[in-house]
VMD Tcl script that draws the C-alpha trace (Angstrom):
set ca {
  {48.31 121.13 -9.53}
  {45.59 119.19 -11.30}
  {46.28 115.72 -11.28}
  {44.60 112.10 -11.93}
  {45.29 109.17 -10.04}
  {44.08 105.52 -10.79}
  {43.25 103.53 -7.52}
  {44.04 100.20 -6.25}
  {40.31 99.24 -7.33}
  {40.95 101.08 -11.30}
  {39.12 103.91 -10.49}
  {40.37 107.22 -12.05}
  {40.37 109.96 -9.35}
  {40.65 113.67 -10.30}
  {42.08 116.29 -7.64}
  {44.81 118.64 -6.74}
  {48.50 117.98 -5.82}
  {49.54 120.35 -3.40}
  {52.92 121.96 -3.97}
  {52.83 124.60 -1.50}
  {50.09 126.17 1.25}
  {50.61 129.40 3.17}
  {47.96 130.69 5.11}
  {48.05 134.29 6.97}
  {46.64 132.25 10.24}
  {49.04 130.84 13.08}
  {45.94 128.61 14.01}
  {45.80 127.80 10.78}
  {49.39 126.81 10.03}
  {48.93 124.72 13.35}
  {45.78 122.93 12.27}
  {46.24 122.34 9.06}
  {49.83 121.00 9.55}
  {48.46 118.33 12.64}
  {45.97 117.17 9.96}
  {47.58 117.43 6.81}
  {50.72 116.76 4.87}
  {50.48 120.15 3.43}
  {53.53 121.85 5.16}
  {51.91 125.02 6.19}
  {53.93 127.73 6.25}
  {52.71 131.47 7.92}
  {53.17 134.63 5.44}
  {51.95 137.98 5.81}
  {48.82 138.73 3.16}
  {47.82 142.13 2.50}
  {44.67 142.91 0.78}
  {43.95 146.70 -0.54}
  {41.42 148.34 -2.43}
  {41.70 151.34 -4.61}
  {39.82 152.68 -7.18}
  {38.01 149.77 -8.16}
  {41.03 147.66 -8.25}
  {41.87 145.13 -5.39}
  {45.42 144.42 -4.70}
  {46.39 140.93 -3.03}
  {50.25 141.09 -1.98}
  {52.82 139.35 0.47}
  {56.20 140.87 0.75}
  {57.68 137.52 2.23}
  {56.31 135.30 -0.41}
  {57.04 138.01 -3.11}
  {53.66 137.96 -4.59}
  {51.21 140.62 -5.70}
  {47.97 140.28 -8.20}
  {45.60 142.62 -9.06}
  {42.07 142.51 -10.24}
  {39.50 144.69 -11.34}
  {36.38 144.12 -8.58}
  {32.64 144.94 -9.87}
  {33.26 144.76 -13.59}
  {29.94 143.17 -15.18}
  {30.95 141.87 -18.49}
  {34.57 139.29 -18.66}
  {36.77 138.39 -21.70}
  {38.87 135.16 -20.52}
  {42.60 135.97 -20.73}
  {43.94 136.61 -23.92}
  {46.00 133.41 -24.22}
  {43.33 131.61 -22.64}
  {42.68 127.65 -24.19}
  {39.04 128.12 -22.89}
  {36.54 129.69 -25.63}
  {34.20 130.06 -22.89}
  {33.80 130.92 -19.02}
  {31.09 128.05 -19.44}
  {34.35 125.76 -19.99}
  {36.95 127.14 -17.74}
  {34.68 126.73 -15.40}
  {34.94 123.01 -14.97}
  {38.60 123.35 -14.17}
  {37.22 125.76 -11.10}
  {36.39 122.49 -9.26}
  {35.57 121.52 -6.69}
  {37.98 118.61 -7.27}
  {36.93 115.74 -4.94}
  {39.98 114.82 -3.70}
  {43.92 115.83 -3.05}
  {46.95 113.80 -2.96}
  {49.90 113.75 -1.24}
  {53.11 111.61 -2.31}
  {55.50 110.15 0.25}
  {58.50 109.65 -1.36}
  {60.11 107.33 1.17}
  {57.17 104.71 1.89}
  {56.61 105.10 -1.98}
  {52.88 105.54 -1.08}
  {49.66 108.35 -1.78}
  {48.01 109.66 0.37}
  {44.21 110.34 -1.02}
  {41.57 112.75 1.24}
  {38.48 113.43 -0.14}
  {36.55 117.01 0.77}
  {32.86 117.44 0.54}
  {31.73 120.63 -0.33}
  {28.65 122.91 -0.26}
  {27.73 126.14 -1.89}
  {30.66 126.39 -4.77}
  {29.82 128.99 -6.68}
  {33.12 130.06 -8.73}
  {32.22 134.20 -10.24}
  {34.35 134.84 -12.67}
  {37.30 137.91 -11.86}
  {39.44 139.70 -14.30}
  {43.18 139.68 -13.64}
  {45.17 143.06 -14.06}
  {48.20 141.57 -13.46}
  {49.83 138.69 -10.91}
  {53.59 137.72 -9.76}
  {54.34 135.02 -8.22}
  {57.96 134.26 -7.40}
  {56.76 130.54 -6.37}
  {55.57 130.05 -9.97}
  {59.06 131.54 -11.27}
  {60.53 128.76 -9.12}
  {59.80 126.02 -11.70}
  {61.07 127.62 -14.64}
  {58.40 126.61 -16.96}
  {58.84 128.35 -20.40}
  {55.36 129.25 -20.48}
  {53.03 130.41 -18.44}
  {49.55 131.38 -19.17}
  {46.61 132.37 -17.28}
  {43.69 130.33 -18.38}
  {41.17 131.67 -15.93}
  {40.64 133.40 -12.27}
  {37.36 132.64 -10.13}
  {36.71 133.94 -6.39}
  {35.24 131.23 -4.48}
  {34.16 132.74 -0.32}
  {32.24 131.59 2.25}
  {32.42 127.18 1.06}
  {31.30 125.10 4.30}
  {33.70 122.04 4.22}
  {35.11 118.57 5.58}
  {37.18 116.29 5.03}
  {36.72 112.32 5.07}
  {39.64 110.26 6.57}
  {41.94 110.08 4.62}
  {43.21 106.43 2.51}
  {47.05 105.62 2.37}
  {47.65 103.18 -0.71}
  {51.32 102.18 -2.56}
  {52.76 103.93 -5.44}
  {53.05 101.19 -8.13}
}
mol new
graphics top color blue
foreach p $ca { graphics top sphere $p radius 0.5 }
foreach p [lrange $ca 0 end-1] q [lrange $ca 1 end] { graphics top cylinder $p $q radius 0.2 }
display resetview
């Protein structure tokens, strides 16, 4: 989720909230979980290409988009608030930093990533479920945009614990 966050020192931080992370990697799972308050979870993730059409799925997180690989010329969504890829591309990121709430201590966790090489290309979505999304019961939906980001070298700096006032 997109989120801002003021600091302790007043400075407004923009970054992601992360509700959920699944990864199709045991190592991964492990890793991310010893570093991370991101609650990894394992899933299976099967990817499939037909036709010109590339099919992203899990059966145990009931999930399943579609989108059309190779085509040269995008509209945005139909519904899309964006007039322009130009513009949806600033919500593409990278965001500097995610957040983590403890509910308990009351406190946020903030870790900022430093990233090379993000170059968002634009993709054109067939069609997506995601039973995760269903979850929250939001009365609307839309899809803005889709980008494919691959291959971003990555780190993360340590992260900084402040209090929730």
């Amino acid at each position: 989720m997109f989120v801002r966050y003021t600091n302790e020192k007043g400075k407004r931080l923009r970054g992601l909230y992360i509700l959920k992370s699944e990864t199709d990697k045991a190592l991964m799972k492990v890793m991310g979980n010893l570093f991370t308050h991101y609650n990894y979870t394992t899933t299976d993730i099967s990817i499939t290409s037909t036709d010109g059409v590339k099919t992203i799925n899990s059966l145990n997180s009931n999930f399943e988009f579609s989108i059309e690989e190779n085509k040269e010329e995008l509209d945005l969504p139909e519904d899309s608030p964006f007039d322009e890829w130009k513009q949806a591309r600033r919500f593409a990121g990278p965001l500097p930093f995610t957040f983590t709430y403890n509910k308990e201590e009351k406190s946020v966790l903030i870790i900022e990533g430093v990233r090379s090489n993000w170059k968002p290309t634009p993709i054109h979505v067939l069609d997506y479920k995601f039973e995760f999304l269903d979850s929250f019961r939001f009365n609307e939906i839309i899809l803005a945009n889709a980008f494919e980001i691959t291959n971003i070298p990555y780190y993360w700096k340590k992260g900084k614990l402040e209090l929730w006032n």
